[in-house]
BARO-341921 format. One record per residue (C-alpha): residue in three letters; x negated, y negated, z. Coordinates in steps of 0.02 Angstrom, whole numbers, plus 50000, padded with zeros to 5 digits. Layout:
N
(rec 'ala', (X, Y, Z)) ...
% end
This chain:
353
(rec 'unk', (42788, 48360, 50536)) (rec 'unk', (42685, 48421, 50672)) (rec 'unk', (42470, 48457, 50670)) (rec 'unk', (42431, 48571, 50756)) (rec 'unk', (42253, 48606, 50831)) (rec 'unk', (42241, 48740, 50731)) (rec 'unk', (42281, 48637, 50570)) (rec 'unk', (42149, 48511, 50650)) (rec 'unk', (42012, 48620, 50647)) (rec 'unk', (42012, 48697, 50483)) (rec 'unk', (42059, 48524, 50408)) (rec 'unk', (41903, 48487, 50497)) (rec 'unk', (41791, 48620, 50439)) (rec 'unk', (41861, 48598, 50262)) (rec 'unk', (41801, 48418, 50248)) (rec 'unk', (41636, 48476, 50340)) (rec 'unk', (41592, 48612, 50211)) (rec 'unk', (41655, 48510, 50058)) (rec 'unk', (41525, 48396, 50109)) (rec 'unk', (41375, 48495, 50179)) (rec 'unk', (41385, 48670, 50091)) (rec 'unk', (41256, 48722, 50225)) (rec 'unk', (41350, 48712, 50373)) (rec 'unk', (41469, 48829, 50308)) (rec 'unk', (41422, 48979, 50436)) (rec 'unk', (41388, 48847, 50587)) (rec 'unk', (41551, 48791, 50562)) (rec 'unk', (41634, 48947, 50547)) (rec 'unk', (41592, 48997, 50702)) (rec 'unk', (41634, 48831, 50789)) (rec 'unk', (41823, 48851, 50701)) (rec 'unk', (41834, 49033, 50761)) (rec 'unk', (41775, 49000, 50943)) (rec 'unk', (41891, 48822, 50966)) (rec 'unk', (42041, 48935, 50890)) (rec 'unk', (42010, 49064, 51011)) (rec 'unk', (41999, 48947, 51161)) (rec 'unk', (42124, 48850, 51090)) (rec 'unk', (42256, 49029, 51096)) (rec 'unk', (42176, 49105, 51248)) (rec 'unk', (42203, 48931, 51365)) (rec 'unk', (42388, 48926, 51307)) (rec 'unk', (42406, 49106, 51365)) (rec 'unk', (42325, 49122, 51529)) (rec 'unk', (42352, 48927, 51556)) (rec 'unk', (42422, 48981, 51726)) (rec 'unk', (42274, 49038, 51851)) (rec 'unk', (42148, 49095, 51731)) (rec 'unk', (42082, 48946, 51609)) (rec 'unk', (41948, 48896, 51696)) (rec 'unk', (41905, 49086, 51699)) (rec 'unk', (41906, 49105, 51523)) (rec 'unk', (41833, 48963, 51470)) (rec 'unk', (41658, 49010, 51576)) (rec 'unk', (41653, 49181, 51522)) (rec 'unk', (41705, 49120, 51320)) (rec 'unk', (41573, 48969, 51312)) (rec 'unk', (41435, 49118, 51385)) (rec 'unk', (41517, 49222, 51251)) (rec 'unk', (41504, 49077, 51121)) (rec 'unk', (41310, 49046, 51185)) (rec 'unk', (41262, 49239, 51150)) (rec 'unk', (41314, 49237, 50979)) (rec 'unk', (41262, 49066, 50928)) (rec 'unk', (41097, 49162, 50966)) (rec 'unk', (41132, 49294, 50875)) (rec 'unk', (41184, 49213, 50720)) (rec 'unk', (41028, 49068, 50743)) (rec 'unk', (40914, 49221, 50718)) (rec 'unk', (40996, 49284, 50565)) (rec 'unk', (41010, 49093, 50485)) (rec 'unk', (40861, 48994, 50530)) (rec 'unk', (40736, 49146, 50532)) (rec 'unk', (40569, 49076, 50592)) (rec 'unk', (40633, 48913, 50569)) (rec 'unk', (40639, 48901, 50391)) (rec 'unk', (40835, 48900, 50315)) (rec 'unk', (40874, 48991, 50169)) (rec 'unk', (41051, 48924, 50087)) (rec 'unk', (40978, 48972, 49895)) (rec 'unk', (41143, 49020, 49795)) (rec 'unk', (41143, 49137, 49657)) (rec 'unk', (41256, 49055, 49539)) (rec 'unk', (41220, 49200, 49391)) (rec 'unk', (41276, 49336, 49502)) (rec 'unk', (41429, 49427, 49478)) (rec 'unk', (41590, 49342, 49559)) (rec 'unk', (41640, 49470, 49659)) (rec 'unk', (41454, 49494, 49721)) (rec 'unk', (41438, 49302, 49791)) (rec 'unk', (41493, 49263, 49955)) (rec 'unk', (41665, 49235, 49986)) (rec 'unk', (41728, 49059, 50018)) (rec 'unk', (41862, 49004, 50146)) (rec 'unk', (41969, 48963, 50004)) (rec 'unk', (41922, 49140, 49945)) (rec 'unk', (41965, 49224, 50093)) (rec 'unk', (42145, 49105, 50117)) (rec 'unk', (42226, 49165, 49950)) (rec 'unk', (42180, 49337, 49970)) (rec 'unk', (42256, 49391, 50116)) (rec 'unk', (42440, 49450, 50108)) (rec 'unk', (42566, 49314, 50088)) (rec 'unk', (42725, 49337, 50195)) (rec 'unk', (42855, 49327, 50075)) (rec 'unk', (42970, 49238, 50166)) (rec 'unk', (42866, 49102, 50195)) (rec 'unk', (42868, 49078, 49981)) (rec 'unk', (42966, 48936, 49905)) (rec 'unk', (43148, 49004, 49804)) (rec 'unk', (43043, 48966, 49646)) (rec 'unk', (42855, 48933, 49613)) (rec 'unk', (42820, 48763, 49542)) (rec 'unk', (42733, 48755, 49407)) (rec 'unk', (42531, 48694, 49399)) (rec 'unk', (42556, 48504, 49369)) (rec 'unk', (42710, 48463, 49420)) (rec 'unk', (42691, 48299, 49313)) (rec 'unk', (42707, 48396, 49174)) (rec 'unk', (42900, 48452, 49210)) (rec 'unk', (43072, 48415, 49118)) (rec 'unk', (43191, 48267, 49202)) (rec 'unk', (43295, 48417, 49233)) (rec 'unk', (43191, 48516, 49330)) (rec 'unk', (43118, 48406, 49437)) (rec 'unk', (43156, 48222, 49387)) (rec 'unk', (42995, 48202, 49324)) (rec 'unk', (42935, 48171, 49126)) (rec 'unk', (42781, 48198, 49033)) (rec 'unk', (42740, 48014, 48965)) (rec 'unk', (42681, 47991, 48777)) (rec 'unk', (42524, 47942, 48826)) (rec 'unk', (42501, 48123, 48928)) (rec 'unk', (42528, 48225, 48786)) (rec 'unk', (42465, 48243, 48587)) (rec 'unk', (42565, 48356, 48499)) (rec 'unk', (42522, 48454, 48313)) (rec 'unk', (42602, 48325, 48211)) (rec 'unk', (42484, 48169, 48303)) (rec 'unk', (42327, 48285, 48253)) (rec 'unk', (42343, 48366, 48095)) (rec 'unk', (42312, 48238, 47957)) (rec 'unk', (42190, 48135, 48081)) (rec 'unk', (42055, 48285, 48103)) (rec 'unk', (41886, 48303, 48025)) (rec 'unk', (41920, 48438, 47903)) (rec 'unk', (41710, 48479, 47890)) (rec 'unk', (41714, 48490, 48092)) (rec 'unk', (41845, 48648, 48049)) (rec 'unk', (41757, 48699, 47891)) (rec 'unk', (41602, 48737, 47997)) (rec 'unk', (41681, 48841, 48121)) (rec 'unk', (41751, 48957, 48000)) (rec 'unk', (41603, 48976, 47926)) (rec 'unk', (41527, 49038, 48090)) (rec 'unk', (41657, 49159, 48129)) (rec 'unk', (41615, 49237, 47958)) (rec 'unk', (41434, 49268, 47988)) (rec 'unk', (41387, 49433, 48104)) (rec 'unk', (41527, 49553, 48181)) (rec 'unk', (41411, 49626, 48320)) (rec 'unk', (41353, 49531, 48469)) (rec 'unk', (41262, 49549, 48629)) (rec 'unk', (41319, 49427, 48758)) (rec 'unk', (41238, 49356, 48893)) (rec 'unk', (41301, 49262, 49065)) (rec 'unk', (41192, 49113, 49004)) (rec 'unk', (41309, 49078, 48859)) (rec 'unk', (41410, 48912, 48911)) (rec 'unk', (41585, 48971, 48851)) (rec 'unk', (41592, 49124, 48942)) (rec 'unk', (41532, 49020, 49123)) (rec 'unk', (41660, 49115, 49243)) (rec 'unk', (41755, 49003, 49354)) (rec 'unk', (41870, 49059, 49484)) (rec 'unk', (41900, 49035, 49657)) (rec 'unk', (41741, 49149, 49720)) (rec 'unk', (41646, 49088, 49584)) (rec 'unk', (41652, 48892, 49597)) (rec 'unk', (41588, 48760, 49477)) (rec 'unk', (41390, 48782, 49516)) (rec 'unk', (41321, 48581, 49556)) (rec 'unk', (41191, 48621, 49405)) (rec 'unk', (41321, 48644, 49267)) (rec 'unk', (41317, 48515, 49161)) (rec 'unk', (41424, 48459, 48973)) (rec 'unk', (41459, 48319, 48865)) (rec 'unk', (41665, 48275, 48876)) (rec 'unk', (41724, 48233, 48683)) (rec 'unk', (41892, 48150, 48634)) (rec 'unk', (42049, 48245, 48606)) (rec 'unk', (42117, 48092, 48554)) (rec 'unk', (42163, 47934, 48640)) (rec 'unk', (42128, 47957, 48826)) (rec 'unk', (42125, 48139, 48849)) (rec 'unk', (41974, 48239, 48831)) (rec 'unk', (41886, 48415, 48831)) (rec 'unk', (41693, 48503, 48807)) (rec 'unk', (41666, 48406, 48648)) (rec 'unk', (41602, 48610, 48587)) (rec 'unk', (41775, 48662, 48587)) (rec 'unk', (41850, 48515, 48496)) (rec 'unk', (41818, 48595, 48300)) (rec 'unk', (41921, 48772, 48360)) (rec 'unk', (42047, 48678, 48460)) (rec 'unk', (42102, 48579, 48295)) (rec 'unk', (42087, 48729, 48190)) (rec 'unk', (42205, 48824, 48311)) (rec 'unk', (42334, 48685, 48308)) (rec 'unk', (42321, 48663, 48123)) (rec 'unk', (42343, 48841, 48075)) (rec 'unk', (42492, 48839, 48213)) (rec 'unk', (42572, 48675, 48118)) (rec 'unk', (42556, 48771, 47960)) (rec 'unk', (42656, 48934, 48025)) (rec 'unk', (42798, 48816, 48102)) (rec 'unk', (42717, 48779, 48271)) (rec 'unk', (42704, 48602, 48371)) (rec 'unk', (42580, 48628, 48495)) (rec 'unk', (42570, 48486, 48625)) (rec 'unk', (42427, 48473, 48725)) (rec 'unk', (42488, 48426, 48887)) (rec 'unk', (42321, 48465, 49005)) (rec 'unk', (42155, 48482, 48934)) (rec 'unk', (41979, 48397, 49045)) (rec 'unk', (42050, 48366, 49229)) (rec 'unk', (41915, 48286, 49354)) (rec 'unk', (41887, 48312, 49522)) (rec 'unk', (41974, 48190, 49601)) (rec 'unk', (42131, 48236, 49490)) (rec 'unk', (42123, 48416, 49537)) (rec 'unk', (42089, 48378, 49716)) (rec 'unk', (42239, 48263, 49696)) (rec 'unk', (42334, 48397, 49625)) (rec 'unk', (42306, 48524, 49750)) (rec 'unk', (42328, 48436, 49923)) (rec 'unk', (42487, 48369, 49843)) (rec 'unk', (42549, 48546, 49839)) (rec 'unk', (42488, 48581, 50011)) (rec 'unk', (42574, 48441, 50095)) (rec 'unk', (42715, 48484, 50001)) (rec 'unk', (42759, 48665, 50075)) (rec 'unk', (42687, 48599, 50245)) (rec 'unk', (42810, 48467, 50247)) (rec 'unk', (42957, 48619, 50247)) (rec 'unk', (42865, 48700, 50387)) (rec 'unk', (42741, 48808, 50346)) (rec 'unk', (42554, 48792, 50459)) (rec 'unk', (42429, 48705, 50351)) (rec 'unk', (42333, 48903, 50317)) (rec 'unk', (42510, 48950, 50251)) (rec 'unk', (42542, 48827, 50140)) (rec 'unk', (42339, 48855, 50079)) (rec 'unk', (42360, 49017, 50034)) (rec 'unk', (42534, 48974, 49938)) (rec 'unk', (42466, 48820, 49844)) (rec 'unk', (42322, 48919, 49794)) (rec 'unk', (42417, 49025, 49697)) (rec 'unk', (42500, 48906, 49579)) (rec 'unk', (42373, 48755, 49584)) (rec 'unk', (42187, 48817, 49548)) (rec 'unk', (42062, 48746, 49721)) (rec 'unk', (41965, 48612, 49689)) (rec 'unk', (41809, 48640, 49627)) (rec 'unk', (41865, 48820, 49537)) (rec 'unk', (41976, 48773, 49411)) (rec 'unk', (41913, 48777, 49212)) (rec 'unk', (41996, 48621, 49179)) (rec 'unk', (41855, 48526, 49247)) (rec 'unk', (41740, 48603, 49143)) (rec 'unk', (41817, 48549, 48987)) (rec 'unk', (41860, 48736, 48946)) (rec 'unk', (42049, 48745, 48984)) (rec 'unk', (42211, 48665, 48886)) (rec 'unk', (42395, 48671, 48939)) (rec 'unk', (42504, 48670, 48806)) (rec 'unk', (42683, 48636, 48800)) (rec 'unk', (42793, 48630, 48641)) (rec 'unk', (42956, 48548, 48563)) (rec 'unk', (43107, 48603, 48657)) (rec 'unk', (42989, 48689, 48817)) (rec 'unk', (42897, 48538, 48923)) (rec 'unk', (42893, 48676, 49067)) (rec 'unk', (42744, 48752, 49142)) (rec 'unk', (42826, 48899, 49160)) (rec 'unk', (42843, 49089, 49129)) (rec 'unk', (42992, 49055, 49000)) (rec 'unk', (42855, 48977, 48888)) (rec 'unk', (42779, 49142, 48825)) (rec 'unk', (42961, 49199, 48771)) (rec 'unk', (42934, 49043, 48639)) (rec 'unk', (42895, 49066, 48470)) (rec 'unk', (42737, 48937, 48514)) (rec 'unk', (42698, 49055, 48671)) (rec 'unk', (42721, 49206, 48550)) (rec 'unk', (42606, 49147, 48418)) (rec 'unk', (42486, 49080, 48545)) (rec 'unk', (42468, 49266, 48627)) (rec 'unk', (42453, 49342, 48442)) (rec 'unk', (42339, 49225, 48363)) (rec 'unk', (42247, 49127, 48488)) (rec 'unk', (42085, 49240, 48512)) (rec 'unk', (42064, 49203, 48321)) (rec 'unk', (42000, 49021, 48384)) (rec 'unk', (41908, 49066, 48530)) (rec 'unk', (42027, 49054, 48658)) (rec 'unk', (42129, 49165, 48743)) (rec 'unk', (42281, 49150, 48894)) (rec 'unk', (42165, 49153, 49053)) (rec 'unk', (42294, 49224, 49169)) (rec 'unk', (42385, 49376, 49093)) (rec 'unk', (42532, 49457, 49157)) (rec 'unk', (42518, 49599, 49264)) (rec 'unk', (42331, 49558, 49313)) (rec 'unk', (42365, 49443, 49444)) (rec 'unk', (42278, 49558, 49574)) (rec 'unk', (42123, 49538, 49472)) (rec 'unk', (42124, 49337, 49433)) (rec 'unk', (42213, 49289, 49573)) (rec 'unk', (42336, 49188, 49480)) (rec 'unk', (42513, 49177, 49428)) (rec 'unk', (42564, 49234, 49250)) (rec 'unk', (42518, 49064, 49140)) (rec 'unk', (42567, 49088, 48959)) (rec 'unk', (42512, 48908, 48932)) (rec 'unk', (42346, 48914, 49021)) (rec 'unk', (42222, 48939, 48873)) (rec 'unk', (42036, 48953, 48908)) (rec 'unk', (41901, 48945, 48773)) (rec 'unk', (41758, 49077, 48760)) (rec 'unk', (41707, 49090, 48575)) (rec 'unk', (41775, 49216, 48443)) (rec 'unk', (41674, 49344, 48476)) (rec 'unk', (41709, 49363, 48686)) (rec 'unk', (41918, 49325, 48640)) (rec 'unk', (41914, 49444, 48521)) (rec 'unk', (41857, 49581, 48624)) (rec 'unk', (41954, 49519, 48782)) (rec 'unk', (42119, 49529, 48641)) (rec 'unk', (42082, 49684, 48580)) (rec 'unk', (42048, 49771, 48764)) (rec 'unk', (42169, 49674, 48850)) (rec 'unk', (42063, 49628, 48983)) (rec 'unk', (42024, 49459, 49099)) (rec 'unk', (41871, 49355, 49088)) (rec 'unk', (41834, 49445, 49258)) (rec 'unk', (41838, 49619, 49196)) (rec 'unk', (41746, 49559, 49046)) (rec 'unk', (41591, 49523, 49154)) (rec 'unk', (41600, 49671, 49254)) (rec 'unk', (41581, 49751, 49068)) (rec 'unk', (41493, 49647, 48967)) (rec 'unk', (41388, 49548, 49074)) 
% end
């Protein structure tokens, strides 16, 4: 597999950024100018590079001026970040501006794999969710704290109208031009064994799978709390992966963004997401809400507080692929409403909020 320069650079600016935030527009610049050297030297390479590169680094000196004015002020920078303001009102981020752009088809993979690809069938992929990885209905229900349950039915049943506010933890909105603010903080509670989740959302998430046992429904937990490094991990897996059948590493970006949230913007890492599988359907796939566990999940899982986080046929809106197994908590009172209007988290800010 061949780097290019241009791969260079925005592997370059991506570590950068990830590191110091407030070099983001510095280096944005830098990338743009070293790209455009980098494709005007290869085209007048014959006779005119030495030409172009006086009259570009003059170019490059003007607006470094121009933009020094507009970022340093009289001297004093100002990189404060609005983390309450809508998402589509924050600055976009490179990652933001990858995954939106058009996608050339043909550049797509036959199939789209699904989020964690260690979460697939031997037959699919050769790969198999271990025992450890997963806690189904049947390891739960018997072991759970009935009075944890008993008191969140009781709050459902006090007060049908509600004002909400952004400052509510459950409804924090995380998406890829809305990342994880530093600030945000929460306590991780045990699922059981090794896998974890907000410890807030543990009472509703074992009264979901309980009433689901009851009506004839294993629910396996597959993915709940993911940490950085895991989702990092996850992501520049896929990346590598569609690079290594040719695509440039902005190519493969924008793919992998699509099926594996970016680091740093996925709800997983806030405790607030769970993947769920069931018996017979250890796929992360579309063919999971045709199951009678993806069925009752999409009829019965705002009653808990959660709902599927990335509905069909809104795409354009989260940015992500249908996930019928994707189920983010945000209290009874927000799912309900997001049920009953079919709507995204997303629009429900732009309503609510």
């Amino acid at each position: 597999m061949n780097i290019t320069f241009k791969d260079k650079v925005l592997s370059l600016y991506r570590r950068t950024v990830r590191s110091h935030k407030w070099l983001k527009i510095p280096m944005l610049v830098l990338s743009v100018f070293l790209l455009f050297i980098d494709r005007l030297v290869l085209k007048f390479r014959s006779g005119f590079r030495k030409f172009s590169i006086v009259i570009l680094s003059l170019t490059f000196a003007f607006v470094s001026c121009s933009f020094s004015s507009v970022i340093w002020g009289d001297g004093a920078a100002d990189f404060t970040y609005d983390t309450s303001a809508f998402y589509y009102e924050t600055e976009e981020s490179a990652a933001a501006l990858a995954v939106e752009q058009e996608i050339d088809a043909s550049l797509l993979p036959e199939e789209y794999d699904e989020e964690d690809e260690e979460a697939l069938t031997v037959s699919e992929k050769g790969q198999v969710i271990s025992e450890e990885d997963m806690i189904s209905a049947e390891d739960l229900v018997g072991n759970m704290d009935q009075s944890m349950i008993q008191e969140t039915e009781e709050e459902a049943a006090t007060g049908s109208e509600h004002t909400f506010s952004r400052d509510e933890w459950q409804l924090t909105l995380v998406n890829k031009n809305h990342p994880i603010s530093e600030d945000y903080t929460f306590t991780l509670g045990t699922i059981k064994g090794s896998m974890q989740c907000d410890e807030r959302i543990i009472p509703d998430l074992y009264a979901m799978i309980e009433a689901a046992y009851n009506d004839g429904i294993n629910l396996i937990i597959c993915s709940p709390y993911r940490n950085d490094s895991r989702q990092q991990m996850l992501f520049d897996r896929k990346v590598n992966k569609y690079m290594a059948q040719g695509m440039s590493y902005m190519d493969a970006y924008k793919v992998a963004a699509q099926v594996v949230t970016i680091p740093g913007s996925s709800e997983h890492q806030i405790g607030l997401a769970i993947d769920f599988i069931t018996d017979n359907h250890s796929s992360l796939d579309e063919a999971f809400g045709q199951t009678p566990a993806g069925i009752w999940i999409a009829e019965h899982s705002y009653e808990y507080g959660f709902i599927i986080r990335y509905p069909e046929g809104k795409e354009d809106i989260t940015g992500i692929e249908f996930e019928p197994w994707h189920l983010r908590y945000v209290g009874k009172k927000a799912a309900k409403v997001i049920y009953e209007e079919s709507i995204t988290l997303e629009e429900f800010w732009e309503k609510y909020l």
